[in-house]
ChimeraX commands (.cxc) that place a marker at each C-alpha (Angstrom):
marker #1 position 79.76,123.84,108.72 radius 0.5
marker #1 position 83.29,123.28,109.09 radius 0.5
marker #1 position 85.79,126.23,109.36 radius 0.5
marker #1 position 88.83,126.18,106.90 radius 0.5
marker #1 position 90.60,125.90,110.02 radius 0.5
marker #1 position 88.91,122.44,110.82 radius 0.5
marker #1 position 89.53,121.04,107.33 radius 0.5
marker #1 position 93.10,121.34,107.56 radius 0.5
marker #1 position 93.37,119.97,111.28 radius 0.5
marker #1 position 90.88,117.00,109.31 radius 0.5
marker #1 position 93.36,117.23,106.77 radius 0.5
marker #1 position 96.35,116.52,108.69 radius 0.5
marker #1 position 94.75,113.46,110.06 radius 0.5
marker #1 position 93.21,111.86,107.22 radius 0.5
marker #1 position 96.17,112.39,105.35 radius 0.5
marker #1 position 99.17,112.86,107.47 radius 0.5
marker #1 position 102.46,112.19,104.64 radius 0.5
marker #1 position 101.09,115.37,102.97 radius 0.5
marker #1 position 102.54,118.47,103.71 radius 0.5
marker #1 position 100.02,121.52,104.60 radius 0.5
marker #1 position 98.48,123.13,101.48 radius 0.5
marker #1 position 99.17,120.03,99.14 radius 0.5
marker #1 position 96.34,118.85,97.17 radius 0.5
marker #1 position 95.80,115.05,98.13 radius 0.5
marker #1 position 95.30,112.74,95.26 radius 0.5
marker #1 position 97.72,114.68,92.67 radius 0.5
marker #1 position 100.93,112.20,94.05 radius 0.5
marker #1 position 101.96,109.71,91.29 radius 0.5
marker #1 position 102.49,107.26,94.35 radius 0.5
marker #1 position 98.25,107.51,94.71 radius 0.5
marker #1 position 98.17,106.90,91.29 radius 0.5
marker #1 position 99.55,104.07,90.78 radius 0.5
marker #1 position 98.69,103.19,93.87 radius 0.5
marker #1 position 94.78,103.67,92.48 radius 0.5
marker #1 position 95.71,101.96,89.61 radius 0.5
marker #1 position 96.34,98.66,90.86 radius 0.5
marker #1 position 93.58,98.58,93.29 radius 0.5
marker #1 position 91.49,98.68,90.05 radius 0.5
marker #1 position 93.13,95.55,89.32 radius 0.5
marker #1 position 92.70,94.27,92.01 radius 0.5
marker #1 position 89.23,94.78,92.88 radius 0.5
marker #1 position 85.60,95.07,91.08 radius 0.5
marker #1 position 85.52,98.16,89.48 radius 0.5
marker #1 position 81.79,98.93,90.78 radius 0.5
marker #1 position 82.63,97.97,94.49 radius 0.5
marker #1 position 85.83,99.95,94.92 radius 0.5
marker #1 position 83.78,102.93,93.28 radius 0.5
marker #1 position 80.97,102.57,96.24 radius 0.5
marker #1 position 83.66,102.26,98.95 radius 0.5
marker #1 position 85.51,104.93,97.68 radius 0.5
marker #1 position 82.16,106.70,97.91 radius 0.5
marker #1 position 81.29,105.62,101.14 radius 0.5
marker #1 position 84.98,106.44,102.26 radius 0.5
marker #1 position 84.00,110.17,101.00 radius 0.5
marker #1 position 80.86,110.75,102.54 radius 0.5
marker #1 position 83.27,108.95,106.11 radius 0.5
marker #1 position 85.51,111.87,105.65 radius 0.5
marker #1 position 82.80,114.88,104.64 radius 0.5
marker #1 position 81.17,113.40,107.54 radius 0.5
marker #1 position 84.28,113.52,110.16 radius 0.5
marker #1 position 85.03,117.22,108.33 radius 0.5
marker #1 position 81.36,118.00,109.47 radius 0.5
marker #1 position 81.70,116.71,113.23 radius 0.5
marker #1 position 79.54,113.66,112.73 radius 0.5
marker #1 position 82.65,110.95,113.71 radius 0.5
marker #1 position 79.44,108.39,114.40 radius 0.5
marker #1 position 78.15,108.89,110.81 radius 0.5
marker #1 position 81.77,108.88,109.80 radius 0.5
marker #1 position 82.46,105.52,111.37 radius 0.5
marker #1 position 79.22,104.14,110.26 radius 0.5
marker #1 position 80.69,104.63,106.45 radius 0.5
marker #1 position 84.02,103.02,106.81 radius 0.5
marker #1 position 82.45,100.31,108.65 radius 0.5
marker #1 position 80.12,99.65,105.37 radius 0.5
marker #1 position 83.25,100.35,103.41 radius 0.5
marker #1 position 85.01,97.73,105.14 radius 0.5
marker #1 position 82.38,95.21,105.10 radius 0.5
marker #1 position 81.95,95.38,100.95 radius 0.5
marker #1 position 85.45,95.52,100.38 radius 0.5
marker #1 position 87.35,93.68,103.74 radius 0.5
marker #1 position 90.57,93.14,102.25 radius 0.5
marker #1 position 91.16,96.83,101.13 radius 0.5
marker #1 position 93.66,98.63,103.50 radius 0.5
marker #1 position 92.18,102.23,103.19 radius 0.5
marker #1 position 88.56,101.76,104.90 radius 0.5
marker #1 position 91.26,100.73,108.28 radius 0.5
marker #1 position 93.38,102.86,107.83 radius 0.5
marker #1 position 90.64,105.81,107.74 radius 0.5
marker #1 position 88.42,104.02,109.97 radius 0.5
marker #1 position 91.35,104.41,112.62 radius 0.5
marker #1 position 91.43,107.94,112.12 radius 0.5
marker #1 position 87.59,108.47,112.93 radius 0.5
marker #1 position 88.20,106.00,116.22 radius 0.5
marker #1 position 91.09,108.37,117.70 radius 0.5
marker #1 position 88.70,111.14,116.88 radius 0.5
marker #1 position 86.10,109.41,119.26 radius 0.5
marker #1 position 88.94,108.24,121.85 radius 0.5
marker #1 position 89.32,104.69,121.21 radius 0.5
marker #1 position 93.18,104.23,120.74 radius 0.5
marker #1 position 93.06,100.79,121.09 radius 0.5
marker #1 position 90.61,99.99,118.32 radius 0.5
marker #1 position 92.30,102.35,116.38 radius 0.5
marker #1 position 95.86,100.39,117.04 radius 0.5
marker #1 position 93.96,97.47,115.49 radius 0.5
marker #1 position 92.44,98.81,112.33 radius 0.5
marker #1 position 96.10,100.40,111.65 radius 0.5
marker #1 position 97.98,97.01,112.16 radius 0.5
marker #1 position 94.64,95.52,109.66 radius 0.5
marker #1 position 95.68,98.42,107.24 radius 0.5
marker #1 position 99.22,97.49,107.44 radius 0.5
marker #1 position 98.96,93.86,106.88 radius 0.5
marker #1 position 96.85,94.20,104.37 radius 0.5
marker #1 position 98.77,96.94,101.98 radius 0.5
marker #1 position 101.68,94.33,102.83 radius 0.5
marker #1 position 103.53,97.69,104.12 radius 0.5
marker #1 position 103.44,99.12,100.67 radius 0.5
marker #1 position 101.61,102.10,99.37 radius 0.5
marker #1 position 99.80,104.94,100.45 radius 0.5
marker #1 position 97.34,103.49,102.98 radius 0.5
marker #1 position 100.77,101.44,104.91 radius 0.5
marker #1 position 102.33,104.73,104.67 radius 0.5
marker #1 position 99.13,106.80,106.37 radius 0.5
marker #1 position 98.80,103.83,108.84 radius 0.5
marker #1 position 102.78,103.59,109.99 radius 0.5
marker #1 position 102.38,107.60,110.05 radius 0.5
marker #1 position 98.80,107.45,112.65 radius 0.5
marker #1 position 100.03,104.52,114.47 radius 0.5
marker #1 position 104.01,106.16,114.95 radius 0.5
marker #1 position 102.19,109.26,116.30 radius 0.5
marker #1 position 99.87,106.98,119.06 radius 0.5
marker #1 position 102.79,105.23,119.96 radius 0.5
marker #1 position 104.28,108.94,120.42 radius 0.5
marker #1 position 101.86,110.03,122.01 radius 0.5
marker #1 position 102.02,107.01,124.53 radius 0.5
marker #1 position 105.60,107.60,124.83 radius 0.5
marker #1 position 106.98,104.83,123.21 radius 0.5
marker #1 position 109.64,105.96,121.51 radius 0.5
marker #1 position 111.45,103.01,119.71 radius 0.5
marker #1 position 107.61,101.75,118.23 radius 0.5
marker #1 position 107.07,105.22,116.27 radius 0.5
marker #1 position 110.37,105.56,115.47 radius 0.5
marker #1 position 110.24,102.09,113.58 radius 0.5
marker #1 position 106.74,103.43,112.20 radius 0.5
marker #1 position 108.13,106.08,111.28 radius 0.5
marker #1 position 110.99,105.19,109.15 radius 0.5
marker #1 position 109.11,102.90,107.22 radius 0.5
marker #1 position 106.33,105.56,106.92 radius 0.5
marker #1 position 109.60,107.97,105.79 radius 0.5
marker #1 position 110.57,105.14,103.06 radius 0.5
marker #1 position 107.55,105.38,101.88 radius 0.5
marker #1 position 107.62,108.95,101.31 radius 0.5
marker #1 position 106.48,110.56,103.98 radius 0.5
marker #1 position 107.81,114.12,104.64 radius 0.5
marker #1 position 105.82,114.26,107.86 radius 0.5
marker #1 position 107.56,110.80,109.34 radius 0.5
marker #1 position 110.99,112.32,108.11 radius 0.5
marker #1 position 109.88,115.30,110.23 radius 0.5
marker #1 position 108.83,113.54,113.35 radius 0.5
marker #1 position 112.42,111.01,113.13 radius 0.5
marker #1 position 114.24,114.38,113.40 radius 0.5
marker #1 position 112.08,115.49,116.54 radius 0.5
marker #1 position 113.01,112.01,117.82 radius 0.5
marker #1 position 116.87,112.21,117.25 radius 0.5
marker #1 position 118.16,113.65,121.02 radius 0.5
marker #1 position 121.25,114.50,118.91 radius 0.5
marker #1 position 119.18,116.95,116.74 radius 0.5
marker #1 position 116.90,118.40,119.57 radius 0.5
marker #1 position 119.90,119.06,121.43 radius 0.5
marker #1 position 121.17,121.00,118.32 radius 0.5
marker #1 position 117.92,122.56,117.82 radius 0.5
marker #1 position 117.70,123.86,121.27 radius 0.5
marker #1 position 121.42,125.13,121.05 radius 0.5
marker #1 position 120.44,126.97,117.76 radius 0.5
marker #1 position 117.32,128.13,118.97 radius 0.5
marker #1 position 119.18,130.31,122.38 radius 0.5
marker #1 position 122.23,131.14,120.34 radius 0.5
marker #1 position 119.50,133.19,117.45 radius 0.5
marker #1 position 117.75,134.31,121.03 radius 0.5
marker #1 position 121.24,135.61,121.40 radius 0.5
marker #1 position 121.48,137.62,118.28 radius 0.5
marker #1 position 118.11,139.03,118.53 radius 0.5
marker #1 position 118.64,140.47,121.87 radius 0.5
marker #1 position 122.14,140.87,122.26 radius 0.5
marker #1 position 121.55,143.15,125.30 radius 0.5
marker #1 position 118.76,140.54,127.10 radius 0.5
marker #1 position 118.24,137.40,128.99 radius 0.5
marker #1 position 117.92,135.43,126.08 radius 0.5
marker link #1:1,2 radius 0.2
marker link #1:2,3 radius 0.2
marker link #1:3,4 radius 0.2
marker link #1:4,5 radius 0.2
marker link #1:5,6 radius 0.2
marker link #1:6,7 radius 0.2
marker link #1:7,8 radius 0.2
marker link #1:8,9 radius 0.2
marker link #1:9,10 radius 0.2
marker link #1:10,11 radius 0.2
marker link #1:11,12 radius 0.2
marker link #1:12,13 radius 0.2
marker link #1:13,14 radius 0.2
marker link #1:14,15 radius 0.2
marker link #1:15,16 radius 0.2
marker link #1:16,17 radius 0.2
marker link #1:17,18 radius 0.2
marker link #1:18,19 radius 0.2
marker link #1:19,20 radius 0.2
marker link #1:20,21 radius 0.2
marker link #1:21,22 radius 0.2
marker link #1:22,23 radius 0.2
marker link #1:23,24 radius 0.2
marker link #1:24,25 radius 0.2
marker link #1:25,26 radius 0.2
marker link #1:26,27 radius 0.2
marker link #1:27,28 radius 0.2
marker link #1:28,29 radius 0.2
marker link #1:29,30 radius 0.2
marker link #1:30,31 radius 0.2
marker link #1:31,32 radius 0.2
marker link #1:32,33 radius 0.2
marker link #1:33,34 radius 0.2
marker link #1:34,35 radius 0.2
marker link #1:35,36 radius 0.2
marker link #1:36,37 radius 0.2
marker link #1:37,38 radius 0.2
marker link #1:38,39 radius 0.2
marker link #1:39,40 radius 0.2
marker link #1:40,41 radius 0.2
marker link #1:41,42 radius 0.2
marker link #1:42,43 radius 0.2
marker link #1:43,44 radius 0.2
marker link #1:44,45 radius 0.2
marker link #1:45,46 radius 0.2
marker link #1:46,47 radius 0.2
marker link #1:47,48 radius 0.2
marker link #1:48,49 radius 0.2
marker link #1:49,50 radius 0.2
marker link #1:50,51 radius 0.2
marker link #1:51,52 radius 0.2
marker link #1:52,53 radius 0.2
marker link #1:53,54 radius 0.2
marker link #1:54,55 radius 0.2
marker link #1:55,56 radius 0.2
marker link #1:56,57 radius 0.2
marker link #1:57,58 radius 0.2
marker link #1:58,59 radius 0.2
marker link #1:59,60 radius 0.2
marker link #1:60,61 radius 0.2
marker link #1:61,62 radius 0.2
marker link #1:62,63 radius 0.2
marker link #1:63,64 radius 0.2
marker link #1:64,65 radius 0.2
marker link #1:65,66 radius 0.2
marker link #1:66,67 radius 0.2
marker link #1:67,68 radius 0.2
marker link #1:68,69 radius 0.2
marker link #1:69,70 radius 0.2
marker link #1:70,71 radius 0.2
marker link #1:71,72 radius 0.2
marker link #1:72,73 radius 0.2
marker link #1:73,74 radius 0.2
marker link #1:74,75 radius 0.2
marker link #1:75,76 radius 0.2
marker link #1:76,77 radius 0.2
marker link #1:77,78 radius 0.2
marker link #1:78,79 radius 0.2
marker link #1:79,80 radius 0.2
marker link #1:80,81 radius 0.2
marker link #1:81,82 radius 0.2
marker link #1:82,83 radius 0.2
marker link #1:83,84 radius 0.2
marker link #1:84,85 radius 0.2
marker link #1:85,86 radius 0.2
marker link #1:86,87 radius 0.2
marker link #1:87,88 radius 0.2
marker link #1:88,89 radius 0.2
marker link #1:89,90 radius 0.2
marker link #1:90,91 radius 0.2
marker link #1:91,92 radius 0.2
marker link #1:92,93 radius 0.2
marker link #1:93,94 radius 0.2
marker link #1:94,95 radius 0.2
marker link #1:95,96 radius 0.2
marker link #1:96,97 radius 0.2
marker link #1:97,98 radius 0.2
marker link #1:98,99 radius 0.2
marker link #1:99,100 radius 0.2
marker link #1:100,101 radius 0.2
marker link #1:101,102 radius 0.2
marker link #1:102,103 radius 0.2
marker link #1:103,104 radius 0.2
marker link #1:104,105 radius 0.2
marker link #1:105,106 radius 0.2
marker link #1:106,107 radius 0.2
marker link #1:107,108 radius 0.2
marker link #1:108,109 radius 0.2
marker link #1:109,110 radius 0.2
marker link #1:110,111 radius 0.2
marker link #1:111,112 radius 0.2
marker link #1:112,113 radius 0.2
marker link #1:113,114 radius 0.2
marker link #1:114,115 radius 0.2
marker link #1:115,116 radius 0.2
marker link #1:116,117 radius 0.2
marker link #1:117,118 radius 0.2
marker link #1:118,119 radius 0.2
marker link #1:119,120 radius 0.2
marker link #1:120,121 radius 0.2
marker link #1:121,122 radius 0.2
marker link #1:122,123 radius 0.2
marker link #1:123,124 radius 0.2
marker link #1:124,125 radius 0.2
marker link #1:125,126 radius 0.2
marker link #1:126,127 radius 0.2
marker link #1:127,128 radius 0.2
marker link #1:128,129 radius 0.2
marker link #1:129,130 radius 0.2
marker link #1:130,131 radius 0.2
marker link #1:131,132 radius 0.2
marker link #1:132,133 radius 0.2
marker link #1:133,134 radius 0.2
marker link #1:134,135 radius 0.2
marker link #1:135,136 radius 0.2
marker link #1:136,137 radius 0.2
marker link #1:137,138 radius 0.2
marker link #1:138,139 radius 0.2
marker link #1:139,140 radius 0.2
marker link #1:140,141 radius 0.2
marker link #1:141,142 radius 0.2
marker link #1:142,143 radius 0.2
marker link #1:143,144 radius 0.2
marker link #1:144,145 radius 0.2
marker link #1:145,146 radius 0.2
marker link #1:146,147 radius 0.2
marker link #1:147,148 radius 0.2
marker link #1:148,149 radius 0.2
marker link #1:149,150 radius 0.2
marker link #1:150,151 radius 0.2
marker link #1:151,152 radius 0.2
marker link #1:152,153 radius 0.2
marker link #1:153,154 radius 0.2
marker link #1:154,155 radius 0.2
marker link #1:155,156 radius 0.2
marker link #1:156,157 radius 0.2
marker link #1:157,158 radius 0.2
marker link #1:158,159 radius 0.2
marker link #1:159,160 radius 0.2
marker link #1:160,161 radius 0.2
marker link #1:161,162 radius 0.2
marker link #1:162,163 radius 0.2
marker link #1:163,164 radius 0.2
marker link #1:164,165 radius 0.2
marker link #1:165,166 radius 0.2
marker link #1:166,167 radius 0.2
marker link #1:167,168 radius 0.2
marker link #1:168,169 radius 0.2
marker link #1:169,170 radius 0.2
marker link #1:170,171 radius 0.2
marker link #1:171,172 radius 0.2
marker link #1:172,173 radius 0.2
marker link #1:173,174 radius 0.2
marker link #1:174,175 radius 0.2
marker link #1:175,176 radius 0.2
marker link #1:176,177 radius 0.2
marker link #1:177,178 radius 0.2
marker link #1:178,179 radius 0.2
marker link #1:179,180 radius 0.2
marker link #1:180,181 radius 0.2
marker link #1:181,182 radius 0.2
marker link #1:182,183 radius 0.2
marker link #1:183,184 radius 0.2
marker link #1:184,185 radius 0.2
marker link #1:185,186 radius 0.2
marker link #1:186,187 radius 0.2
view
């Protein structure tokens, strides 16, 4: 059984624009965003992906990232042109290790919510933070600000870490309240 502990780090992946302790689902974005993938698709089908993508992410929250991957693959083969079963398929992937397969079902995810919505918004925010992580600034910047256009609070977050002008300021504020805590100390 997962620990509550595990569910929010699960959370934080599987939906990374929502701040810690929101409840996922009650944005008007994923409404309408839900809304017009109704239209868009047969209502049966996108009810058994959505499924599927539920038992992916009970699965992930459980530890089973095989099982997990197993259901967004099914996901994505009923429903191929639907950008969420990437977009959380790429989480499960970097949960397993495989950055580069998860680089490809983000840019699938992107392409396909034509950089629109909340599955182009999770993708720009998971593929910003590889391209962090791989220290390529400039690429998860860009993913980033369109993931921060979108609505993001998290991608607004991470541009700020980016800016050197603001980590210089943050480091400057962070020894001058040092400072005032410990007037007498080293710091």
């Amino acid at each position: 059984m997962a620990t509550a502990n595990d569910r929010a780090i699960l959370q934080t992946i599987f939906n990374p624009s929502t701040p810690f302790g929101d409840i996922p689902g009650l944005d008007k974005e994923e409404e309408e965003d839900a809304q017009e993938e109704g239209e868009a698709f047969v209502p049966e089908l996108l009810e058994q992906v959505r499924d599927l993508e539920l038992q992916g992410v009970s699965a992930a929250e459980s530890g089973d990232v095989s099982a997990a991957l197993e259901r967004f693959s099914e996901a994505i083969r009923l429903l191929p042109e639907r950008a969420s079963g990437y977009n959380n398929r790429a989480q499960a992937l970097r949960l397993r290790g495989d950055v580069a397969g998860a680089l490809q079902d983000l840019d699938t995810a992107i392409r396909l919510s034509r950089g629109c919505g909340h599955a182009a918004c999770q993708s720009f925010v998971q593929r910003g933070l590889i391209h962090r992580l791989q220290a390529r600034e400039e690429d998860a910047r860009r993913d980033f600000e369109r993931a921060a256009r979108l609505g993001s609070a998290f991608a607004r977050r991470q541009l700020v870490l980016l800016n050197p002008y603001s980590a210089l300021c943050n480091q400057m504020l962070c020894e001058m309240l040092g400072r005032l805590r410990n007037p007498g100390g080293t710091g």
